[in-house]
N, CA and C atoms of all chains as a GROMACS GRO file, in nm:
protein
  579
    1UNK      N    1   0.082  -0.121   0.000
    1UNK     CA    2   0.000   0.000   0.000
    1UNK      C    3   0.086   0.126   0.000
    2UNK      N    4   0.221   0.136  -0.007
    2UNK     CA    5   0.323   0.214   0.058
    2UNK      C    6   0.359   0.266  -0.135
    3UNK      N    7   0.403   0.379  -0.118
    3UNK     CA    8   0.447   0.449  -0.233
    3UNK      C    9   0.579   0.528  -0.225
    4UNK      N   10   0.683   0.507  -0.318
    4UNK     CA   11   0.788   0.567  -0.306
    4UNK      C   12   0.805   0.747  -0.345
    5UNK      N   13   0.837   0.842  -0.226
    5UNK     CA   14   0.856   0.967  -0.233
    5UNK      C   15   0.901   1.023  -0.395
    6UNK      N   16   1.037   0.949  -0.454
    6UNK     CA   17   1.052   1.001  -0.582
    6UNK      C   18   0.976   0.983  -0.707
    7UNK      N   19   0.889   0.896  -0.667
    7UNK     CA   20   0.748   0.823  -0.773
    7UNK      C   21   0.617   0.908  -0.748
    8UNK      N   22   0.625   0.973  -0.606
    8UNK     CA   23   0.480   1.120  -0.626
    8UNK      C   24   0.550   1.179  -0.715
    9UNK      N   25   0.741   1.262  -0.675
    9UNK     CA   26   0.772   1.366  -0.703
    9UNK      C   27   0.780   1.308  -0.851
   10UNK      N   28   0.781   1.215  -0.928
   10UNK     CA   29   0.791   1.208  -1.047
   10UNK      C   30   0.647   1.241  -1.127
   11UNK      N   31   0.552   1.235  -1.064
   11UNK     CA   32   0.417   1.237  -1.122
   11UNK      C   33   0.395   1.380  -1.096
   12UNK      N   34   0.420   1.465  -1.001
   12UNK     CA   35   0.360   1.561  -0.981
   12UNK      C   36   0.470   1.674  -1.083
   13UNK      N   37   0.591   1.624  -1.110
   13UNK     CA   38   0.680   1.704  -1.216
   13UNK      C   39   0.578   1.718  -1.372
   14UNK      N   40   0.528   1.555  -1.396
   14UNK     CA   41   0.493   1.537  -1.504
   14UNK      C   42   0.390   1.641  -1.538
   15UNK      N   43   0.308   1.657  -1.439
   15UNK     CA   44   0.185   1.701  -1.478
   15UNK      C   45   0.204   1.845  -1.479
   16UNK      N   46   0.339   1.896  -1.362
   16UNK     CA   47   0.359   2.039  -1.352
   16UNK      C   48   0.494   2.087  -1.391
   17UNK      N   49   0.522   2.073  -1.466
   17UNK     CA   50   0.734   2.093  -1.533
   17UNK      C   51   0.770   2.187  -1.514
   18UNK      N   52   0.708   2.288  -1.421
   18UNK     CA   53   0.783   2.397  -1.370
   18UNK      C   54   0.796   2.394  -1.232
   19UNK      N   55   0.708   2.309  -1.153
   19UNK     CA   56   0.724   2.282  -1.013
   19UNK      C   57   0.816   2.258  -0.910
   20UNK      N   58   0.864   2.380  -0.860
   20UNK     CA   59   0.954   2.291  -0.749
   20UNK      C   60   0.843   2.215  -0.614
   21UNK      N   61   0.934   2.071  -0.642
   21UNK     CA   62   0.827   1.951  -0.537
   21UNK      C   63   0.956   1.920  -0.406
   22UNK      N   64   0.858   1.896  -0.291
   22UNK     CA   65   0.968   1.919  -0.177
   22UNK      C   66   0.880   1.765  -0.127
   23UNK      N   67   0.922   1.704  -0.129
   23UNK     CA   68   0.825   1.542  -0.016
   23UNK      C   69   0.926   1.558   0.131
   24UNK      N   70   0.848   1.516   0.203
   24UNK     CA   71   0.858   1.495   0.299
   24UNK      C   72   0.799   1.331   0.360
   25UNK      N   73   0.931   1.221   0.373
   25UNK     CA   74   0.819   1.102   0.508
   25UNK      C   75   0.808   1.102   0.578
   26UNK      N   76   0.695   1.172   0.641
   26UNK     CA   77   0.717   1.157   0.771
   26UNK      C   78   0.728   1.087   0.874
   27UNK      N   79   0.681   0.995   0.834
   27UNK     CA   80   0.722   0.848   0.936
   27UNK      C   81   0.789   0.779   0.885
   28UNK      N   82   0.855   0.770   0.808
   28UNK     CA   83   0.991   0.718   0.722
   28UNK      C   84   0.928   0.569   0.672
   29UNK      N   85   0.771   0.554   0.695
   29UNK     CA   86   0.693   0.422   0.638
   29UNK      C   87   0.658   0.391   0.520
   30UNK      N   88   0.670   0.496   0.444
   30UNK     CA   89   0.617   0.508   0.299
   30UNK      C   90   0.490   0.558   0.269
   31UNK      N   91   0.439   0.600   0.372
   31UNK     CA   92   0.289   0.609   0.364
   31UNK      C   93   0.244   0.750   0.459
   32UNK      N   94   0.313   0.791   0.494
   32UNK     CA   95   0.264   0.960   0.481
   32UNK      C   96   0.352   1.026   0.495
   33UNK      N   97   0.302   1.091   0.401
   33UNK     CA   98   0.431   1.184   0.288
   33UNK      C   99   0.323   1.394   0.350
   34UNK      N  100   0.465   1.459   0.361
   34UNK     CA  101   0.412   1.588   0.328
   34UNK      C  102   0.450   1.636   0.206
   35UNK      N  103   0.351   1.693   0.113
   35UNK     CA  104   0.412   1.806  -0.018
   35UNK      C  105   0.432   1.892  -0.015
   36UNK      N  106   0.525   1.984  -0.101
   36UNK     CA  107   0.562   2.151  -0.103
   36UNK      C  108   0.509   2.147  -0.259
   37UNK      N  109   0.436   2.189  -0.323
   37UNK     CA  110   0.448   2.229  -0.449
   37UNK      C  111   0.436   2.393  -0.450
   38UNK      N  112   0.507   2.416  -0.602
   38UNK     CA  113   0.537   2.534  -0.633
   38UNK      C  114   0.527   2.522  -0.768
   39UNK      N  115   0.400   2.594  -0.830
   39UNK     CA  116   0.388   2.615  -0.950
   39UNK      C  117   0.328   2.694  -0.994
   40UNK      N  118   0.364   2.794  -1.088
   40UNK     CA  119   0.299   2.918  -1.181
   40UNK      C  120   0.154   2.814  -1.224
   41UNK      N  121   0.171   2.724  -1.252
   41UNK     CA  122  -0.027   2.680  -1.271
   41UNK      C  123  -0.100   2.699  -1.168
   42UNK      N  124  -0.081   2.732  -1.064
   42UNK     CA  125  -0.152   2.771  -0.945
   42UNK      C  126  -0.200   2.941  -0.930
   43UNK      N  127  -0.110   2.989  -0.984
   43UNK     CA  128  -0.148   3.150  -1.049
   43UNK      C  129  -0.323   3.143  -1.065
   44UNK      N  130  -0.392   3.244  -0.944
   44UNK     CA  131  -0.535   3.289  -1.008
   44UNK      C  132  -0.593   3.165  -0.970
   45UNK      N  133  -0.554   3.023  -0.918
   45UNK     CA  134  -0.661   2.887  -0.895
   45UNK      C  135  -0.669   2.873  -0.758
   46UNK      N  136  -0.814   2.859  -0.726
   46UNK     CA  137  -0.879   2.877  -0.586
   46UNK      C  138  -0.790   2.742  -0.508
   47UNK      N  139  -0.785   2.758  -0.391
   47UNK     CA  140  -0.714   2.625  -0.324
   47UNK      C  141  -0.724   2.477  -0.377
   48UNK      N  142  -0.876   2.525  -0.310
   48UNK     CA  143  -0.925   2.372  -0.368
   48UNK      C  144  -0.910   2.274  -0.491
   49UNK      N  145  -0.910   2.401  -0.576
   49UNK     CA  146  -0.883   2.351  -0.705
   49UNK      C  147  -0.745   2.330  -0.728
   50UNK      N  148  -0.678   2.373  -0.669
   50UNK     CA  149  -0.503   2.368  -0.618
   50UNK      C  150  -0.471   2.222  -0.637
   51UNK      N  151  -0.563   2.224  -0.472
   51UNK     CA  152  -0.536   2.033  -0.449
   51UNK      C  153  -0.585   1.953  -0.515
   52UNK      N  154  -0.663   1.987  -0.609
   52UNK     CA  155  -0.762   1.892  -0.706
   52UNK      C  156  -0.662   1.871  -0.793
   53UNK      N  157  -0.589   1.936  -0.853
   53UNK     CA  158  -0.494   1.966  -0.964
   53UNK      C  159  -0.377   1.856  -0.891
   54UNK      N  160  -0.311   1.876  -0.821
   54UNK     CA  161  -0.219   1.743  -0.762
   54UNK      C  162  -0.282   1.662  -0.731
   55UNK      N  163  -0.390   1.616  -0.679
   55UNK     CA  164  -0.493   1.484  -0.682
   55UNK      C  165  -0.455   1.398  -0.797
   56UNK      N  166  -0.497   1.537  -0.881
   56UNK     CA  167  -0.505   1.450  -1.041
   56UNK      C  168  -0.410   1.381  -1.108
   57UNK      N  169  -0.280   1.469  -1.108
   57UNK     CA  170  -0.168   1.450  -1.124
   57UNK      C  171  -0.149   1.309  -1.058
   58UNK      N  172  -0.184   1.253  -0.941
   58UNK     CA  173  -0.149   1.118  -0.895
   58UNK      C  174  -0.180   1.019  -0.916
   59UNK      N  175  -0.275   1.051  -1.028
   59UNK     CA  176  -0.412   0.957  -1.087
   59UNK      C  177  -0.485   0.862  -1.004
   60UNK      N  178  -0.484   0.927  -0.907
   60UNK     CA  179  -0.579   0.840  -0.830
   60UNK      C  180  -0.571   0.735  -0.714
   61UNK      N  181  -0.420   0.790  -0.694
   61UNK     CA  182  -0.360   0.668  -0.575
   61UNK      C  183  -0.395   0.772  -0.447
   62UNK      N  184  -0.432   0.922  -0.459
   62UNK     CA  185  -0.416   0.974  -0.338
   62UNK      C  186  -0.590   0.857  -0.307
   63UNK      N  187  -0.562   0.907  -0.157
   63UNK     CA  188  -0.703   0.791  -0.067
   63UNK      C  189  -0.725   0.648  -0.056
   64UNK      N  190  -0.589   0.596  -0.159
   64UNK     CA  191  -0.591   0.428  -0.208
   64UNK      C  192  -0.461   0.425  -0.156
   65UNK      N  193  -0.310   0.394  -0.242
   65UNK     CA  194  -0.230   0.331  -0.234
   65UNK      C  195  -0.146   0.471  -0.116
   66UNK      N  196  -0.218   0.598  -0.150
   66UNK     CA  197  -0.122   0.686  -0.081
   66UNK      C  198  -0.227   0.738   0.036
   67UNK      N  199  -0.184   0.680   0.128
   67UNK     CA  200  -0.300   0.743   0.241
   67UNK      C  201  -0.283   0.876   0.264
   68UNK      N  202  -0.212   0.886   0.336
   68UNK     CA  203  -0.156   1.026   0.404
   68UNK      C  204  -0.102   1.108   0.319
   69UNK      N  205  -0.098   1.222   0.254
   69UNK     CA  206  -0.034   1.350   0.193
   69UNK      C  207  -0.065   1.489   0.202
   70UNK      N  208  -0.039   1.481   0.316
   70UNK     CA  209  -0.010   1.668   0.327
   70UNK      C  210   0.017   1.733   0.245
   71UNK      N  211  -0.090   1.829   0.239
   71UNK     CA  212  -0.043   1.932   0.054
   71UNK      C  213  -0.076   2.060   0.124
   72UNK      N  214   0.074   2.135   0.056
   72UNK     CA  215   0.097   2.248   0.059
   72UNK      C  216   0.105   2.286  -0.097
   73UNK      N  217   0.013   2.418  -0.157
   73UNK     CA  218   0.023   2.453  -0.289
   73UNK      C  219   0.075   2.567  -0.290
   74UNK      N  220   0.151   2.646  -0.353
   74UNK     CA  221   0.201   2.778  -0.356
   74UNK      C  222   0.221   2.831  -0.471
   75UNK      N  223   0.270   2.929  -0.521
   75UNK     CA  224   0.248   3.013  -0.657
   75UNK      C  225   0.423   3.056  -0.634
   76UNK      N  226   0.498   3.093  -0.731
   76UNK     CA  227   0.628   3.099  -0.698
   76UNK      C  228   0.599   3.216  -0.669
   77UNK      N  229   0.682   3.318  -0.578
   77UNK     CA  230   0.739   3.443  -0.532
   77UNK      C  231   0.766   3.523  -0.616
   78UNK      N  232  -1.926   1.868  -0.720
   78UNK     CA  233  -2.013   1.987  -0.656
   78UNK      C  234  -2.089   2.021  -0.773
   79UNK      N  235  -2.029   2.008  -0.911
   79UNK     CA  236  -2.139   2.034  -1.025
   79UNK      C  237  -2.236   2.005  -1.078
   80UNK      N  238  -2.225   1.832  -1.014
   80UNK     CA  239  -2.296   1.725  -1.019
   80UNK      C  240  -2.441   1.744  -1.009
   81UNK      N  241  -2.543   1.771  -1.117
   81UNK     CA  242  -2.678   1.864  -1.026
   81UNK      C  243  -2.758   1.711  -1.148
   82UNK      N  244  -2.705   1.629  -1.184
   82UNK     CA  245  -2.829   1.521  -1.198
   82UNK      C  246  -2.872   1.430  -1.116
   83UNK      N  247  -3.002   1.408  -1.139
   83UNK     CA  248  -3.100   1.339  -1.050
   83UNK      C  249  -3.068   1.203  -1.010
   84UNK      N  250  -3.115   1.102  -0.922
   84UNK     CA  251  -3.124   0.990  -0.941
   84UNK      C  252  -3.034   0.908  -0.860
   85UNK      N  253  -2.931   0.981  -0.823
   85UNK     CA  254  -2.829   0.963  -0.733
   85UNK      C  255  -2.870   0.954  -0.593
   86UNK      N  256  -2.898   0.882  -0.493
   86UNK     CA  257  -2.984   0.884  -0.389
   86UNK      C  258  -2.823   0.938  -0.274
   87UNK      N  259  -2.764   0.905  -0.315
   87UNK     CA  260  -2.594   0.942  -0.195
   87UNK      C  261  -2.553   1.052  -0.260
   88UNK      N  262  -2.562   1.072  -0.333
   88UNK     CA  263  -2.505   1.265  -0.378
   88UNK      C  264  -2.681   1.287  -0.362
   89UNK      N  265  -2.783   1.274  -0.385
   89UNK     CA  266  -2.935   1.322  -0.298
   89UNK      C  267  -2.904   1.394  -0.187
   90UNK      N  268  -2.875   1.270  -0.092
   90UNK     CA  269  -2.818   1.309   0.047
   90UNK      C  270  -2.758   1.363   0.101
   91UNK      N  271  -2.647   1.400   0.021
   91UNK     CA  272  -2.528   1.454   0.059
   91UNK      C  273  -2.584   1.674   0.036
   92UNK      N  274  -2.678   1.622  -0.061
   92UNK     CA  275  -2.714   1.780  -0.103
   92UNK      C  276  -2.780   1.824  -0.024
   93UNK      N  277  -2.862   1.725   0.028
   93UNK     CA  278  -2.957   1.751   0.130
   93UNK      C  279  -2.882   1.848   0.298
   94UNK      N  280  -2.830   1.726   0.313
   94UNK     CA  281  -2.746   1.779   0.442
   94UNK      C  282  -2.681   1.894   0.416
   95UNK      N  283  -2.617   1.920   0.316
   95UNK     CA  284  -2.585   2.055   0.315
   95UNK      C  285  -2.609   2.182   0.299
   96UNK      N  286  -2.731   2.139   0.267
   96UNK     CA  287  -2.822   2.246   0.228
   96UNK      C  288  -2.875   2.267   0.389
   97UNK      N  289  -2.929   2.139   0.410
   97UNK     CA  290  -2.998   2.200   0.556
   97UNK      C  291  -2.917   2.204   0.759
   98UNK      N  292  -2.803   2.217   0.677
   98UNK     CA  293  -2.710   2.205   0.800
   98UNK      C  294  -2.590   2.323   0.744
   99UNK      N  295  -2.587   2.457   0.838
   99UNK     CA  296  -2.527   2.565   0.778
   99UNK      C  297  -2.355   2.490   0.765
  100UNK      N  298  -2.293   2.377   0.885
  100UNK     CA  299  -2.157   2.331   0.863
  100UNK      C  300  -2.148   2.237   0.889
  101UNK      N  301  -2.145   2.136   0.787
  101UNK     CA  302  -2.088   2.003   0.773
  101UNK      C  303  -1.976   1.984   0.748
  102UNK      N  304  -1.934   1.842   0.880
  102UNK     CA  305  -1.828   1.798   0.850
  102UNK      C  306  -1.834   1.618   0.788
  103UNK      N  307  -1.824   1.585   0.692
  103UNK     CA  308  -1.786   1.396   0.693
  103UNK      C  309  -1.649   1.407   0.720
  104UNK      N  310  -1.659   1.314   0.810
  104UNK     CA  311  -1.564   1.232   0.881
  104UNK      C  312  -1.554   1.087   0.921
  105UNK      N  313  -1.418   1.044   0.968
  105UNK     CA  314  -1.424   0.931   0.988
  105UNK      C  315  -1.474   0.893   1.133
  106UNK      N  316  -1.575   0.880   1.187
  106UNK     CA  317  -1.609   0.865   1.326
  106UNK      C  318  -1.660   1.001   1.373
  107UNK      N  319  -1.686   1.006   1.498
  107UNK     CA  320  -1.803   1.084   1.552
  107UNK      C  321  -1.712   1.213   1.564
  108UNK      N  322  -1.761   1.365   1.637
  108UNK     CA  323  -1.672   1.440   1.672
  108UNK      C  324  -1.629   1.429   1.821
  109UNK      N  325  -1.743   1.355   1.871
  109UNK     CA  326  -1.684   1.278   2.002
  109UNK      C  327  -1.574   1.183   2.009
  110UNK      N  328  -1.600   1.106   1.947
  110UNK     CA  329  -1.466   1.012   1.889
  110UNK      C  330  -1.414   0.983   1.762
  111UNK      N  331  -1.339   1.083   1.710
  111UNK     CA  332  -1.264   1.066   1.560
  111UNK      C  333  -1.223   0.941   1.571
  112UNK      N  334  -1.193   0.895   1.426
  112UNK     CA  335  -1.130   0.757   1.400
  112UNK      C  336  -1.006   0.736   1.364
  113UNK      N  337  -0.975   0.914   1.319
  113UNK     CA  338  -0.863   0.912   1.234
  113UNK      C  339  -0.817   1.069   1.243
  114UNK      N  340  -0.698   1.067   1.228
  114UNK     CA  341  -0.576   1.176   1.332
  114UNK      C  342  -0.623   1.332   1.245
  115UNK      N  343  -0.691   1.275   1.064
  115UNK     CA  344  -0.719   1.379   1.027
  115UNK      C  345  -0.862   1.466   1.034
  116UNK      N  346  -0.920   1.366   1.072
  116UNK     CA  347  -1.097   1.431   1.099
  116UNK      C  348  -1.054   1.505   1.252
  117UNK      N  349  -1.013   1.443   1.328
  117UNK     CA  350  -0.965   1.459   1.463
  117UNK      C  351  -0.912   1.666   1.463
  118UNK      N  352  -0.820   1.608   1.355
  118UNK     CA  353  -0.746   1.789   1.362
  118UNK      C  354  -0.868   1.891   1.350
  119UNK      N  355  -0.949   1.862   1.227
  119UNK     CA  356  -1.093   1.945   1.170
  119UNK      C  357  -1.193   1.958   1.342
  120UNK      N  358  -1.229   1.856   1.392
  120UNK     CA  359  -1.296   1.863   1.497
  120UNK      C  360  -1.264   1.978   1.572
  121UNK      N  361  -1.114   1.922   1.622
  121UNK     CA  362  -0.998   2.038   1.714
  121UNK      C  363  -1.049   2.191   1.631
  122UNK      N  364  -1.037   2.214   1.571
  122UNK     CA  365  -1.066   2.325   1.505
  122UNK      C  366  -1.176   2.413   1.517
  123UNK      N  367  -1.280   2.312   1.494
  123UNK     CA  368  -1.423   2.393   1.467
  123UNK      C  369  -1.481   2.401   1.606
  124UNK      N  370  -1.437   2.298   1.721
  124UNK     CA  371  -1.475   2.335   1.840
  124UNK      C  372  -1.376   2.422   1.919
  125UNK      N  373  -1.252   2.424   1.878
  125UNK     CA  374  -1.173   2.503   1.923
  125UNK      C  375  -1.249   2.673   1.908
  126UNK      N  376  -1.299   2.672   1.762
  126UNK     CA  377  -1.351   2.862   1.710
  126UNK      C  378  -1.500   2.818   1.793
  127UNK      N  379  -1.584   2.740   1.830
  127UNK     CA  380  -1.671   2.718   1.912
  127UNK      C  381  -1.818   2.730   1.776
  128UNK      N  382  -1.794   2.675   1.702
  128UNK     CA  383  -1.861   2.666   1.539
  128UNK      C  384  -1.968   2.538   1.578
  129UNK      N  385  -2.112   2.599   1.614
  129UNK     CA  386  -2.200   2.453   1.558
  129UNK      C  387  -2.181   2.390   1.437
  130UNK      N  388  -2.161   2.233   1.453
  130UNK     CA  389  -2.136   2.180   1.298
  130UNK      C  390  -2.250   2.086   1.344
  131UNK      N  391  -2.271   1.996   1.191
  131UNK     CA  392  -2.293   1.792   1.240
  131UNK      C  393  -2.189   1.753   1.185
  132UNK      N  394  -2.146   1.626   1.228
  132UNK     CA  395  -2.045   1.543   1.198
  132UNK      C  396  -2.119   1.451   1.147
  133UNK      N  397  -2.087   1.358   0.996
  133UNK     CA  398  -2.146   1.231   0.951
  133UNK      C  399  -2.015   1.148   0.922
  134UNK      N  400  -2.086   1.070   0.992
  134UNK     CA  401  -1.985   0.944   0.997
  134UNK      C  402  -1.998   0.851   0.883
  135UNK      N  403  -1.851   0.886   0.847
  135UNK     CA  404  -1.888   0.798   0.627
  135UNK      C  405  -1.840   0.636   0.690
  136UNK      N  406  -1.794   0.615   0.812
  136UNK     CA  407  -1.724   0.433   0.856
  136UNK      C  408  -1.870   0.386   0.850
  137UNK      N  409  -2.007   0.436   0.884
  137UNK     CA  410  -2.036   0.355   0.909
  137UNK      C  411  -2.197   0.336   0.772
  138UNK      N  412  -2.127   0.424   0.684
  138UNK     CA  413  -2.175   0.439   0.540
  138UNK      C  414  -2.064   0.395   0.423
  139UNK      N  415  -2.071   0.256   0.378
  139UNK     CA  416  -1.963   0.223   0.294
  139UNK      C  417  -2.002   0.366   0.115
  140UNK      N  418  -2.156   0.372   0.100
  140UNK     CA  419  -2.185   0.400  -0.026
  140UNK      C  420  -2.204   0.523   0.040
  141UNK      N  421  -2.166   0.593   0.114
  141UNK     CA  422  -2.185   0.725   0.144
  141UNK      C  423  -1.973   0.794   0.188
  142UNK      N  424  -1.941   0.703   0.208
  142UNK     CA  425  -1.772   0.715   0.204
  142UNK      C  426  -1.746   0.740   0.074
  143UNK      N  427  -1.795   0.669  -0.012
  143UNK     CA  428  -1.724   0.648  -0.184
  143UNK      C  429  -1.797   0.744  -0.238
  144UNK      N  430  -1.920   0.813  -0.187
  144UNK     CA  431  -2.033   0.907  -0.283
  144UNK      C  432  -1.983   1.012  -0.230
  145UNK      N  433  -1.957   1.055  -0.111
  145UNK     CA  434  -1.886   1.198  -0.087
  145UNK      C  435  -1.737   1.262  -0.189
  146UNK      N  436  -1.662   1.134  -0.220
  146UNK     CA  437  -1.556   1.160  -0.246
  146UNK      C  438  -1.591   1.213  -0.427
  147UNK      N  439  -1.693   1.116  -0.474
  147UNK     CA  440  -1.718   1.177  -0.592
  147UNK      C  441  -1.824   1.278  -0.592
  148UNK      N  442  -1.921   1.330  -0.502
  148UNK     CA  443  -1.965   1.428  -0.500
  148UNK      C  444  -1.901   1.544  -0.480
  149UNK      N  445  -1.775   1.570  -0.438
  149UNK     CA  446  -1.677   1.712  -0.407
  149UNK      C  447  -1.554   1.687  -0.512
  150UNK      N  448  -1.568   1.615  -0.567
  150UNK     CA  449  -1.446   1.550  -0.651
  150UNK      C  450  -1.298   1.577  -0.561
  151UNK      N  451  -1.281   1.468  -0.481
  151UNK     CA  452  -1.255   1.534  -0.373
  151UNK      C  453  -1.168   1.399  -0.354
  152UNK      N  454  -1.069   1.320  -0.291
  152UNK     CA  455  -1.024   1.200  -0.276
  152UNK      C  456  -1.018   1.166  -0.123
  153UNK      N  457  -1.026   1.232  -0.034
  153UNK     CA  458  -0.983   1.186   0.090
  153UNK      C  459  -1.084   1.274   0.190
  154UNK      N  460  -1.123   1.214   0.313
  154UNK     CA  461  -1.184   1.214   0.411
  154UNK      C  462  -1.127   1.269   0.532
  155UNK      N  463  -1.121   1.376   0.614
  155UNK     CA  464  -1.258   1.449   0.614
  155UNK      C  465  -1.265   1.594   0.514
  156UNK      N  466  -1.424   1.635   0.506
  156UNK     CA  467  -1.449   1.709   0.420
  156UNK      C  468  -1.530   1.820   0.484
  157UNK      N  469  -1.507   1.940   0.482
  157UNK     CA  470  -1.586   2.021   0.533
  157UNK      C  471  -1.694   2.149   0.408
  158UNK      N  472  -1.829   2.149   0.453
  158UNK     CA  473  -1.827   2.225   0.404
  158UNK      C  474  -1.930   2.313   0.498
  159UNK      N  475  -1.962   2.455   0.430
  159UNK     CA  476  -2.032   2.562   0.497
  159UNK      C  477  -2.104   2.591   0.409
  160UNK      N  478  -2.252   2.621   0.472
  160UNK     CA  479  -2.339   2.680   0.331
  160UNK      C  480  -2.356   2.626   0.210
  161UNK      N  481  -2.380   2.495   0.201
  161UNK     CA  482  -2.330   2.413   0.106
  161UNK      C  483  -2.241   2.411  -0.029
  162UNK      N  484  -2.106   2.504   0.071
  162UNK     CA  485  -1.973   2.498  -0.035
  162UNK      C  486  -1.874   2.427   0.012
  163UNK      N  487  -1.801   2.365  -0.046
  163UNK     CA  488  -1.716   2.241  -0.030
  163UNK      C  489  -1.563   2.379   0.013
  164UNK      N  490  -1.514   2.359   0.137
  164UNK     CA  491  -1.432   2.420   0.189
  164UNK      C  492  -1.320   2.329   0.148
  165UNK      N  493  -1.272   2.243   0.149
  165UNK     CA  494  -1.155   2.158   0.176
  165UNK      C  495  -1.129   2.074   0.269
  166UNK      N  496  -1.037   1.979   0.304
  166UNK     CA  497  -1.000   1.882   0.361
  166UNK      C  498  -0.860   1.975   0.509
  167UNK      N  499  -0.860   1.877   0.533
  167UNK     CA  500  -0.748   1.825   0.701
  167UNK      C  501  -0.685   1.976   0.650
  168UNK      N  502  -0.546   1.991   0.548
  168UNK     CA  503  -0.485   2.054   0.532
  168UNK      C  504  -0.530   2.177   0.492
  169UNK      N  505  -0.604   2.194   0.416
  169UNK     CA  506  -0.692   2.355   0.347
  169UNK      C  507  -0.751   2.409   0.515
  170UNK      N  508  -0.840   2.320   0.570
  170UNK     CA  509  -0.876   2.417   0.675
  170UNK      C  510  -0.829   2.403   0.815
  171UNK      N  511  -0.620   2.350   0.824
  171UNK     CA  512  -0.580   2.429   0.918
  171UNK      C  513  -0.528   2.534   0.865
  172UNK      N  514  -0.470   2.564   0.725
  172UNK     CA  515  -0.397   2.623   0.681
  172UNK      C  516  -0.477   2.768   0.668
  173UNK      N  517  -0.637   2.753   0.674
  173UNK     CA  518  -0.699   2.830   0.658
  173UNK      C  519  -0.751   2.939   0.817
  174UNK      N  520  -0.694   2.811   0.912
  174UNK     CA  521  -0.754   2.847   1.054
  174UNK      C  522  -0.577   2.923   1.066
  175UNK      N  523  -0.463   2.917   1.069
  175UNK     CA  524  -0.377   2.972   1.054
  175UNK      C  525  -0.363   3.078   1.022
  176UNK      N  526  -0.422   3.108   0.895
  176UNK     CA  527  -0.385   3.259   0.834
  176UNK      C  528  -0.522   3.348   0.894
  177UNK      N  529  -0.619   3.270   0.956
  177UNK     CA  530  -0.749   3.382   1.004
  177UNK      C  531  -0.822   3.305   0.862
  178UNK      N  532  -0.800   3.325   0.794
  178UNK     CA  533  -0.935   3.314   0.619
  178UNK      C  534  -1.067   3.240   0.702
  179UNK      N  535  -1.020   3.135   0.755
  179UNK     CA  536  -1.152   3.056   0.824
  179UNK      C  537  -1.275   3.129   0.887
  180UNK      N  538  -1.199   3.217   1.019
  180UNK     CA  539  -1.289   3.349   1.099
  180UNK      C  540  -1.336   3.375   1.004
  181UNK      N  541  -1.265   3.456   0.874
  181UNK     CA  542  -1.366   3.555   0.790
  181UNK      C  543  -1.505   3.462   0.745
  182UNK      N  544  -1.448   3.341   0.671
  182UNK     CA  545  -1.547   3.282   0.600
  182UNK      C  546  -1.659   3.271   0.666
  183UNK      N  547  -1.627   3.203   0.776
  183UNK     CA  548  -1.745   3.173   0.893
  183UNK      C  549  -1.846   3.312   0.896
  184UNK      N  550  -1.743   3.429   0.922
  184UNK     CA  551  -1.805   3.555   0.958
  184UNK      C  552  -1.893   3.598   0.844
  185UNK      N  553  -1.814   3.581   0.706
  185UNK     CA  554  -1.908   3.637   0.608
  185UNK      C  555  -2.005   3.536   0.566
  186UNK      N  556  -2.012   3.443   0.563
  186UNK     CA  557  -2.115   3.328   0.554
  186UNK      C  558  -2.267   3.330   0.641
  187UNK      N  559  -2.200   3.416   0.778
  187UNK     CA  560  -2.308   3.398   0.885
  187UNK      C  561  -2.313   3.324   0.960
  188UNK      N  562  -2.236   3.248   0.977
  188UNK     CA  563  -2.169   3.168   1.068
  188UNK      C  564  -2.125   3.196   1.210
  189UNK      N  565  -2.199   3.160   1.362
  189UNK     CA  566  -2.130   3.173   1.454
  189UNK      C  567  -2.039   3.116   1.483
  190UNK      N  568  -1.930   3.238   1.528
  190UNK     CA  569  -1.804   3.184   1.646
  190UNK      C  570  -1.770   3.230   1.752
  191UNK      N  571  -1.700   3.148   1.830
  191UNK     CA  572  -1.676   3.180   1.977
  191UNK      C  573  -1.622   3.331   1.938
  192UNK      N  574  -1.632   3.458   2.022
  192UNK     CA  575  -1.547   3.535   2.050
  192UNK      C  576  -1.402   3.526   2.080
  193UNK      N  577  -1.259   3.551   2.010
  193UNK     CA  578  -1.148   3.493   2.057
  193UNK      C  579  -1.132   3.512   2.183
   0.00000   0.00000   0.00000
């Protein structure tokens, strides 16, 4: 059920190629992870739709194979 | 949340309650007893600002666990909303109780809260 940190950060690059992605394990179990994303596609998009947008990007393992993921969305500086 | 066709008896429900309950939370277990560390934080929260909510318990609704998540298009549990708008999950509304945004919403919504 456990997912490897550089296999989000590889999916969440794909979907966002300007993103700087920061993972975090926090229990070093494989299974809850914190995110940093940073992406100009977040420019002008309501939160929610923030996190919907990296949801997507994971195709669908967030709530299944990836339990736990703390998401942080941000817009670059 | 766009979801406005008929026939659906668990997105029915789900419209229902939100419509007639100014702040819903689904969660995993009661707000007396969360099940899980992230409904738990949301609880901490909304009784912390002293916010009447209901809590619905999706553990003990298998087709109401899986219908919330596609009614908010939404993947993970718990879910809050106000006024029947889908606020966000665990992380959106501490991050939101953090910066204040929450107070306002509550405030401009019509929403009571404790006095800080």
């Amino acid at each position: 059920m456990a997912m490897k940190a550089d296999e989000i950060e590889r999916l969440i690059k794909e979907a966002f190629p300007d993103a700087v992605v920061k993972i975090d394990d926090l229990r070093g179990d494989g299974d809850h992870y914190a995110a940093r994303v940073i992406s100009k596609a977040f420019v002008g998009v309501p939160r929610v739709r923030q996190h919907q947008m990296v949801y997507s990007a994971l195709k669908g393992r967030m709530g299944g194979e990836l339990h736990a993921l703390a998401l942080q969305t941000e817009t670059p500086k | 949340m766009n979801d406005t066709t008929t026939g659906n008896a668990v997105h029915d429900r789900i419209r229902q309650e939100i419509k007639d309950n100014s702040v819903v939370l689904f969660m995993k277990g009661t707000p007396a007893f969360p099940m899980c560390g992230f409904s738990a934080a949301v609880v901490q929260v909304l009784n912390n600002m002293g916010v009447q909510y209901k809590g619905i318990d999706v553990l003990t609704d298998p087709g109401l666990r899986q219908g919330i998540k596609e009614f908010s298009d939404w993947p993970t549990i718990p879910q809050l909303f106000v006024k029947g708008e889908f606020i966000g999950g665990c992380d959106i509304v501490r991050e939101m109780q953090t910066s204040g945004e929450l107070k306002t919403l509550f405030t401009d919504k019509g929403v009571a809260t404790k006095a800080a």
